[in-house]
C-alpha positions in Angstrom: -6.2 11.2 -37.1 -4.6 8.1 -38.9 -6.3 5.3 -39.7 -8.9 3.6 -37.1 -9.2 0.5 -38.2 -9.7 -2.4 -35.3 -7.2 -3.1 -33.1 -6.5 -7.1 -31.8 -8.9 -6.8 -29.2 -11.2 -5.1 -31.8 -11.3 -1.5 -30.8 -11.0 2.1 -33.2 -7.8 3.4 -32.7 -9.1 6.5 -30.7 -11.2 3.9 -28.0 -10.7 3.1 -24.5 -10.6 0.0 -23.2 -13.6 -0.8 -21.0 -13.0 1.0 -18.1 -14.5 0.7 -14.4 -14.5 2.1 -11.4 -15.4 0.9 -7.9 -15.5 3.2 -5.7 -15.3 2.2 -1.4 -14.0 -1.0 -2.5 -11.9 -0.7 0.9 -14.0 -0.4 4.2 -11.2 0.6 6.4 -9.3 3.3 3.9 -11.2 7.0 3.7 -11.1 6.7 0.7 -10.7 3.7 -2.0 -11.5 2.5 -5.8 -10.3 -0.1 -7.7 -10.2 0.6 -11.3 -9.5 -1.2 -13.9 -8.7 -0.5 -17.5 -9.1 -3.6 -19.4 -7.3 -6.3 -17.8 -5.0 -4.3 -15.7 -6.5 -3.4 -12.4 -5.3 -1.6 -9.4 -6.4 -1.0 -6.0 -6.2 2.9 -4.9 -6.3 3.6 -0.8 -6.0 7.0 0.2 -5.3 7.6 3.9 -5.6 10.7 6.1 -3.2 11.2 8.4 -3.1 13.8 10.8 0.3 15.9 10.4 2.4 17.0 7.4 5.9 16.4 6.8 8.5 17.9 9.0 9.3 20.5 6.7 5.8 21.8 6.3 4.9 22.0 9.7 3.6 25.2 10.5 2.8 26.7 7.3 -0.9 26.0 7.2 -0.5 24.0 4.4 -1.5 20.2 3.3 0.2 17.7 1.7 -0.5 14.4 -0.6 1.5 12.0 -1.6 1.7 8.5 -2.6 3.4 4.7 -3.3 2.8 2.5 -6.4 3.9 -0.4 -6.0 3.2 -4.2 -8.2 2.0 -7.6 -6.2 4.4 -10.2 -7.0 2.4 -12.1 -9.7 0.4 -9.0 -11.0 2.4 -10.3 -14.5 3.1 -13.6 -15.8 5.7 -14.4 -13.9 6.0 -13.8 -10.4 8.4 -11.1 -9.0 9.7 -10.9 -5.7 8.4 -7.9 -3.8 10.9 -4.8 -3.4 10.5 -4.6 0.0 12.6 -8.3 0.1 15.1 -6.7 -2.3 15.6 -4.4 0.4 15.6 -1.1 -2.1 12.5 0.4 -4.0 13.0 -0.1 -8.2 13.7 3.3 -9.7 11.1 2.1 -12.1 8.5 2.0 -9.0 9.9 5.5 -7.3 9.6 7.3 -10.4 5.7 6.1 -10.5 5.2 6.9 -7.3 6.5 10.3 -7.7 4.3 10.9 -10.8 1.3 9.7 -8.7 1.6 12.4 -6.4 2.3 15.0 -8.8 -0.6 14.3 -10.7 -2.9 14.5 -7.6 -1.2 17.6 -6.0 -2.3 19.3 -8.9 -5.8 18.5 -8.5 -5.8 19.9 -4.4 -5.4 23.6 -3.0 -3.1 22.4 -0.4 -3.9 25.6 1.7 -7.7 25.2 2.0 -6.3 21.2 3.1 -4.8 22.4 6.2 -2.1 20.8 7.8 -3.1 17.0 7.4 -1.9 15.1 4.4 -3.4 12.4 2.3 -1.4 9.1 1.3 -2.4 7.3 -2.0 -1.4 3.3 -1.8 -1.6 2.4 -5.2 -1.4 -1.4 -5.7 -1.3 -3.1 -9.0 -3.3 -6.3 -9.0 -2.7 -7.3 -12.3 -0.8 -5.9 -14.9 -1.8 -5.7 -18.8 -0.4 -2.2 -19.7 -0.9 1.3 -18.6 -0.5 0.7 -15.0 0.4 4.1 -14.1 -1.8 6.2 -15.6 -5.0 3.5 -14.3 -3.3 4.7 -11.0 -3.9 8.2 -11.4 -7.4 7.9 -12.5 -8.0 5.7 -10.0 -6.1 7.4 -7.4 -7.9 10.6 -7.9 -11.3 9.1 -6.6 -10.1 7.5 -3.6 -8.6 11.0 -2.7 -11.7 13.0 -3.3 -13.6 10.6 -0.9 -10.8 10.8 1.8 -11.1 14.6 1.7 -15.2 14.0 1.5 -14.4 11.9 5.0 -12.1 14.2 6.4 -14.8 17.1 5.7 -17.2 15.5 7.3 -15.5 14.2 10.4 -14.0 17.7 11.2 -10.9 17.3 10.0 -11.1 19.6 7.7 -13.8 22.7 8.2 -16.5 21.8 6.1 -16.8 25.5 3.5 -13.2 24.3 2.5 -12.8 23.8 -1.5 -9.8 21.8 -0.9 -10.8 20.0 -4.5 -9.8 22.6 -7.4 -10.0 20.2 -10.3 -9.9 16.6 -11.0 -7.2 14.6 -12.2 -7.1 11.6 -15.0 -3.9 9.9 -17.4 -4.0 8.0 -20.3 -1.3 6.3 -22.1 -0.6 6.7 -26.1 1.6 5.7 -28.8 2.6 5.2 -32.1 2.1 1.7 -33.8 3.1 0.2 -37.3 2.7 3.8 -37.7 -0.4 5.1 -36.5 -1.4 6.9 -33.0 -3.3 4.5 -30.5 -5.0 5.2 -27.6 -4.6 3.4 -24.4 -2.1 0.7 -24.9 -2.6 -3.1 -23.8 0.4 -4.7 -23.3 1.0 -6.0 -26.6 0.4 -2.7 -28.0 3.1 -1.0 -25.8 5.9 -3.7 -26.7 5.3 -2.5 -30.3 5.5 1.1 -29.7 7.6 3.0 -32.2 6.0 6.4 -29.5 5.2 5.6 -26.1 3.8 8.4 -24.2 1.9 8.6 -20.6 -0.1 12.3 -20.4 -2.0 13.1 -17.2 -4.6 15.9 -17.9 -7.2 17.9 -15.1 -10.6 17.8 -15.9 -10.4 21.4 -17.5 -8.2 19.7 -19.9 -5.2 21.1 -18.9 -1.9 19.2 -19.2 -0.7 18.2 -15.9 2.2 15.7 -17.3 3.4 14.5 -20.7 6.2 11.6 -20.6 7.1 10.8 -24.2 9.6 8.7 -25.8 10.7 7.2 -29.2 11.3 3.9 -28.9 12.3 3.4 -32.8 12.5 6.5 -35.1 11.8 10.0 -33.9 8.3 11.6 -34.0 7.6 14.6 -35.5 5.5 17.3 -34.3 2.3 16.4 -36.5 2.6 13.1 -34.7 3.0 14.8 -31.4 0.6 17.0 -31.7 -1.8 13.2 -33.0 -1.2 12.0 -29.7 -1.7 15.0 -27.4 -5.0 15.1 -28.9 -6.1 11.8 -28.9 -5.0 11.6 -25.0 -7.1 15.0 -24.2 -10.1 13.3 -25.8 -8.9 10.0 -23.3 -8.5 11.9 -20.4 -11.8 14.0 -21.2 -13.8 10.2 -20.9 -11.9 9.3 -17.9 -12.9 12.8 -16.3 -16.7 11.7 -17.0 -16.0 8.4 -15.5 -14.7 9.8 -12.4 -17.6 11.9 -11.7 -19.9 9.1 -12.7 -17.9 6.8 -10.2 -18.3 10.1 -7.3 -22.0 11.0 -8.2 
């Protein structure tokens, strides 16, 4: 690894921010957590609904998906909301799609059964690594909307609709050395930007890399791959901690 010495907001270069979880924050969602990683928090609600899309009916088969989506002054300036704009920001659909390919990876649709699961993802406040604090976060709130729908008979109760858990972590390269978990004014800086999104088995779900600056090299990819396992390996901890 390159060197560790402290950041700005004096952590090693391989450290997390500080990193909660509160699970059931929301008493009318099955499932909820707000999480936050550092000063960016978001609020996860994950709702069972009791069909599947159109296209799936019939096939005995769940499905899960989910929305991201930033509050107006989650940043330092306020935004108008999208749903004014009248469109949804490519920037927001692309997020939203990542959401829910991270947590269908973590769900044996099949053993679901034909419900499906949405995952609201709200950003609160934003401070960098917004998307992959929404997969972490998103993945409790749907583990206790599939606890609830297990125990309300929605789905039969030997199920194992759970087959792994889910987690992401963001990671770059700056003034040339890996860092793990990027604040914003980390990020800015990036010469490597990269979001991963690992299972709890430490199995690469999603790796979204780009060079801002120069071009990395494969030692340096291979740096951050690593140091993002090692990320998403805490994160997995923390989930369970959160679920215990």
């Amino acid at each position: 690894m390159a060197d560790t010495g402290t950041r700005k907001d004096g952590r090693q270069a391989d450290e997390l921010r500080q990193v909660t979880i509160e699970r059931g924050w929301s008493e009318q969602a099955e499932g909820s957590a707000l999480i936050s990683f550092g000063s960016t928090r978001v609020l996860c609600t994950a709702s069972v609904m009791p069909s599947v899309p159109r296209w799936m009916s019939g096939k005995g088969k769940g499905w899960v998906t989910a929305e991201y989506a930033m509050l107006p002054r989650s940043t330092n300036e306020r935004m108008d909301r999208e749903s004014i704009k009248g469109r949804v920001g490519g920037r927001t659909h692309e997020i939203s799609r990542l959401i829910g390919r991270s947590l269908r990876a973590a769900v044996d649709m099949r053993a679901l059964g034909e419900l499906s699961i949405a995952v609201d993802c709200d950003v609160l406040q934003a401070d960098g690594g917004t998307r992959t604090a929404a997969i972490t976060g998103a993945y409790v709130a749907l583990a206790d909307a599939i606890a609830w729908a297990q125990a309300n008979g929605r789905v039969p109760a030997s199920a194992k609709p759970i087959i792994d858990s889910v987690a992401a972590i963001s990671v770059g390269i700056v003034d040339g050395r890996p860092l793990l978990d990027l604040a914003y004014v980390e990020d800015v800086r990036a010469g490597t930007d990269m979001n991963v999104v690992a299972t709890g088995r430490g199995l690469l779900v999603e790796v979204q890399g780009t060079a801002e600056g120069a071009p990395f090299d494969r030692s340096e990819l291979d740096a951050m791959v690593d140091l993002a396992l090692a990320g998403t390996q805490r994160l997995t901890e923390l989930q369970r901690e959160a679920l215990a």
